[in-house]
N, C-alpha and C positions, 0 to 999 in steps of 0.2 A: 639418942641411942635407939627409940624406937625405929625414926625413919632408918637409922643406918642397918637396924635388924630385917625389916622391910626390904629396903633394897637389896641384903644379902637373900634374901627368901626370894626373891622374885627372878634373882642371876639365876641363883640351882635351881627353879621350877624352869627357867628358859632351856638351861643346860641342860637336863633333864629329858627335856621334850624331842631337842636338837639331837641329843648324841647317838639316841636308835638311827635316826638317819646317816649320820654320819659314819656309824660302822657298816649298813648296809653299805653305802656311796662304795666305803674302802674294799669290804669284802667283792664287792663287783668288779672293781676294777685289779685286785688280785686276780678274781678268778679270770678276766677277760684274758690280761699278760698270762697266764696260765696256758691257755686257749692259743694264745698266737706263739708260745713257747711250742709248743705242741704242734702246731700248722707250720713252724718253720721246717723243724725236725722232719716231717714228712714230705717237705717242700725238694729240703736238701735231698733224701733219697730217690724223690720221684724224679729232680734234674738229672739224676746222676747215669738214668736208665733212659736219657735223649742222646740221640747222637745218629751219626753217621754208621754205626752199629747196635745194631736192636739186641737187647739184652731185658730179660722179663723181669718184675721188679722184685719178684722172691728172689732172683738168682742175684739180681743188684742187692736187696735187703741182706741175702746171705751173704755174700763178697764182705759188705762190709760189718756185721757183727765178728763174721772170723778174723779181722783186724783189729777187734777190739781187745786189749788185755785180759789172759783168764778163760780165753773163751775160743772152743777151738773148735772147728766146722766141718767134718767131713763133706764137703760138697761135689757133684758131679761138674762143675765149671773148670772152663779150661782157664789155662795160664795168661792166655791173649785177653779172656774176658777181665781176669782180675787185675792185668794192667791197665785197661783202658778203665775197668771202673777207678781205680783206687789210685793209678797213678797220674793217669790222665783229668778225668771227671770232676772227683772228688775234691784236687785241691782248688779247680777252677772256682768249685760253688761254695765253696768255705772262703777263696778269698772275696767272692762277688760280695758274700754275708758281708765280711767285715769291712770291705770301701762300703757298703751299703749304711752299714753302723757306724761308720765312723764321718760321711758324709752328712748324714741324717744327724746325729749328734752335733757336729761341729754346726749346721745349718740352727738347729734350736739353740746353741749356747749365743752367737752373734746374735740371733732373734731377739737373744732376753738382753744379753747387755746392752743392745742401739736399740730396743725398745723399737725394735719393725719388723713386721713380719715378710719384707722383702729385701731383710739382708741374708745372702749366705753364705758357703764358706770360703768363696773367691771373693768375697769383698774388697782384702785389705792386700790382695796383690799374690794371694798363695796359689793361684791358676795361671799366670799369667810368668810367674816366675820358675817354676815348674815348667811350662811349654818354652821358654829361653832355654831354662838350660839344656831342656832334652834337644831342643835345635841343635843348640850348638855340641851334645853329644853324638849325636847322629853326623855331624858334619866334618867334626874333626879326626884325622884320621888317627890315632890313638890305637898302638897297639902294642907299648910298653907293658901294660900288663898281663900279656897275652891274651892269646884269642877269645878262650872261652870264658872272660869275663865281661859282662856284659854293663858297660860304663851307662847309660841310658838310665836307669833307676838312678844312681848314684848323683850324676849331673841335674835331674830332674829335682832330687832334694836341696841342693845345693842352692838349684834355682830359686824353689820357694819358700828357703828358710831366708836368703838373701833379699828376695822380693820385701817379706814380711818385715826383716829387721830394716829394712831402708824408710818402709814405710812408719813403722813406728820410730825411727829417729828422727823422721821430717814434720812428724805429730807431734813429739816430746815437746810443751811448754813448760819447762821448769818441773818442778816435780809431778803433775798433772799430765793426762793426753787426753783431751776433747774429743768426744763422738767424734761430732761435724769435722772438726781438721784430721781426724783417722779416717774417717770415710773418701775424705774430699782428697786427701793424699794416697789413699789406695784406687780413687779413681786415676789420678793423675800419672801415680807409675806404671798403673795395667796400662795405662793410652800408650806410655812411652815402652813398656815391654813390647806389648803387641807389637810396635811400628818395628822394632827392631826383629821381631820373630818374621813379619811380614818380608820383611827384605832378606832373611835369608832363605826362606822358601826361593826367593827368584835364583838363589844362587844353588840350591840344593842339589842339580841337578838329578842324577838315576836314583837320588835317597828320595825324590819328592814324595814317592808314593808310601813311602814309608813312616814317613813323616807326620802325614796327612793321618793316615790312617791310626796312629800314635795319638793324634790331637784330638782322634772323634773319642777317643775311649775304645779298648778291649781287653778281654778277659783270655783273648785265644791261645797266649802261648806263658798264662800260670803253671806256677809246679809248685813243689813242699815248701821251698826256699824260701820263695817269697811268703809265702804263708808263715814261715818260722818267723820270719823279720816282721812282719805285719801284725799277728797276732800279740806278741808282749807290748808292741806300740800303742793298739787297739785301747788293748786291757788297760795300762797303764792312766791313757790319756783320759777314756772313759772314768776309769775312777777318782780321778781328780776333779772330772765336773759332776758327777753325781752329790759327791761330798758339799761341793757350793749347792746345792737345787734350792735347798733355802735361803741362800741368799739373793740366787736369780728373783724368786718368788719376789724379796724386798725390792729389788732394783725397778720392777713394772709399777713402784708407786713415785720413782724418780730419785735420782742422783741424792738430791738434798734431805728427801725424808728414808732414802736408805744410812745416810749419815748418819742423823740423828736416831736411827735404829740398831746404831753399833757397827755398823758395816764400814770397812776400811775399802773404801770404793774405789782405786785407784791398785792400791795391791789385789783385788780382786779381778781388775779387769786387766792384768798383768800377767796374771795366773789363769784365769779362761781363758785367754788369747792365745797363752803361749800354750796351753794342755789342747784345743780345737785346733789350733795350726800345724802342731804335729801331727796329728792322726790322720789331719786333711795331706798335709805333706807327704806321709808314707802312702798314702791311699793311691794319689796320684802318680806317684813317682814311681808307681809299677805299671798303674794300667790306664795312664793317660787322663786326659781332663773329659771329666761325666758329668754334666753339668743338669740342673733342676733337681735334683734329689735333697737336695739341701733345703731348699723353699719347700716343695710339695709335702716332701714327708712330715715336717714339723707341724706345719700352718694345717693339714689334713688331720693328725693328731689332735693338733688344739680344737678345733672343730667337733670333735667327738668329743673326746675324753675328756675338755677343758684345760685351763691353763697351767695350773697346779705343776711345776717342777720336779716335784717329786714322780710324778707319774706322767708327766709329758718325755722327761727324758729317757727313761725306759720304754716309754710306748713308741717313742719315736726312733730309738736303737733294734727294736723287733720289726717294726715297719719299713725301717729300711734296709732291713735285708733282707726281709721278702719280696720288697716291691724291687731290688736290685736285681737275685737271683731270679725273677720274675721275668724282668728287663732282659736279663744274660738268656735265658730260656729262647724267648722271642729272636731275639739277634740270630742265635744260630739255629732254628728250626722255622722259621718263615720265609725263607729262599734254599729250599735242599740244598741247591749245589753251589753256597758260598755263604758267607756270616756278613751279618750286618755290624756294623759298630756299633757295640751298646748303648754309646754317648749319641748318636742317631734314635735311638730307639727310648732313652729319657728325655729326651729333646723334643721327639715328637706327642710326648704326654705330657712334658712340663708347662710346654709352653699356652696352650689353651688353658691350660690350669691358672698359669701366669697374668693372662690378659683378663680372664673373669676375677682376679683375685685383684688388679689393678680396679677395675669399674665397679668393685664394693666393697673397697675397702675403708670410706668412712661408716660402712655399715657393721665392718665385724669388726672393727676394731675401734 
């Protein structure tokens, strides 16, 4: 009895000592997310005042509080300026935010379940079926639904919800799906998507260019719509991996000692798969495949902030839509007189990010 009083006296003096630190660690990184809640906010307004017409950023700031409920602006701004901010601008940088977030998210959720900091969210076939099907929307000539509805998003879903269910029925061993055979089978259908996307390029004729420019990634021709359809997907998909963060947490000690920690590890990677592959799917399915956002943002995250789930997935949902609408910024004001494709311009940051993160990675991880 005495040693057991002992050992309890020794826990609470540990505890004790530990947990000042531990509320500092939390309060920190509240106030950090705070910080870049904050930095995004004036990110979105400072994008909103770039363009191919100069508009000052009070008059941008004002444009859009007078669009806010309750709140009404007598402003000297003409009619032209408040379309191009708020109908034009605005939705562009709101959706950039949430492919940003929802790229960024899906990239950490694959991270935690295959246990690599160089999986992301095209792993398992959801970029690859997505650029099929927008081929083949762009190719077929489809105009049963009339004109002005734009089959391209719609086909591009289709693609990569198809890609996705192919690949995990070729993974299914009986009630179980193995990392290694979900990986090794979303390489194998992206090989064979690709080959198939490849040879209809040859056939595309006058849509090539369109096509093309589809596959780099861009934000150029957003509006409210897509942001309506985008944003409950976001939300949605986002709160269903938040809700696991603790169990991602378990899963970085492996398969078998998350088991035995209560964890239903098989309906769990059921349930992240399919809540990351939607968000990636809607993401893509408007503004094309953007690709490194998925790797850089998480794996830069964890670097900072550490591994911790709980604050990796929120760090990593504000970061990526900074470092997107960032992206989007760059694309169209680094050549006045034409827009770069976004998906070029995460491309060209991912990818040295990529190679230095391959030549140490038995070091950080």
């Amino acid at each position: 009895m005495a040693v057991l009083n002992a050992d309890t006296a020794l826990i609470r003096q540990r505890f004790q000592k530990a947990a000042p630190a531990v509320i500092a660690a939390w309060r920190g990184r509240l106030i950090t997310m705070a910080g870049l809640l904050v930095a995004l906010v004036l990110l979105i307004i400072f994008s909103t005042t770039l363009g191919s017409v100069s508009i000052p950023f009070a008059t941008t700031f004002g444009i859009l509080l007078d669009h806010l409920p309750f709140i009404d602006i007598q402003g000297d701004w003409s009619a032209a300026s408040d379309t191009i901010v708020f109908q034009i601008r605005l939705p562009r940088v709101i959706l950039a935010g949430l492919v940003g977030i929802a790229l960024a998210l899906a990239g950490a959720t694959y991270q935690g379940l295959f246990r690599n900091p160089l999986a992301d969210p095209y792993l398992i076939g959801v970029a690859q079926g997505a650029a099929l099907g927008a081929v083949i929307g762009f190719i077929l000539p489809i105009t049963i639904f009339g004109p002005n509805l734009n089959l391209i998003p719609i086909f591009a879903s289709i693609g990569a919800a198809a890609g996705v269910l192919i690949v995990f029925r070729l993974a299914r061993v009986g009630n179980m799906v193995p990392v290694t055979t979900l990986i090794l089978a979303g390489v194998a259908i992206g090989a064979l998507f690709s080959a198939v996307v490849s040879y209809l390029l040859t056939i595309a004729g006058d849509k090539l260019q369109g096509i093309i420019f589809w596959l780099m990634g861009s934000f150029a021709l957003s509006d409210w719509t897509e942001v309506r359809i985008t944003l409950p997907v976001v939300l949605l998909g986002a709160g269903v991996i938040f809700v696991y963060a603790r169990s991602l947490n378990l899963m970085q000690l492996g398969e078998d000692q998350a088991k035995q920690l209560g964890i239903d590890v098989e309906k769990l990677k059921i349930i992240l798969l399919a809540a990351a592959t939607l968000i990636t799917a809607v993401a893509v399915s408007f503004v094309g495949i953007i690709g490194f956002v998925g790797i850089i943002v998480p794996h830069a995250v964890r670097l900072i902030w550490g591994a911790d789930y709980r604050f990796l997935l929120p760090f990593s949902a504000l970061v990526g839509a900074i470092f997107l609408i960032t992206a989007d910024i760059l694309s169209r004001t680094l050549i006045p007189t034409s827009e770069i494709p976004v998906g070029a311009i995460t491309a060209l940051a991912g990818a040295p990010f990529f190679l230095v993160l391959l030549r140490r990675r038995r070091v950080l991880f």
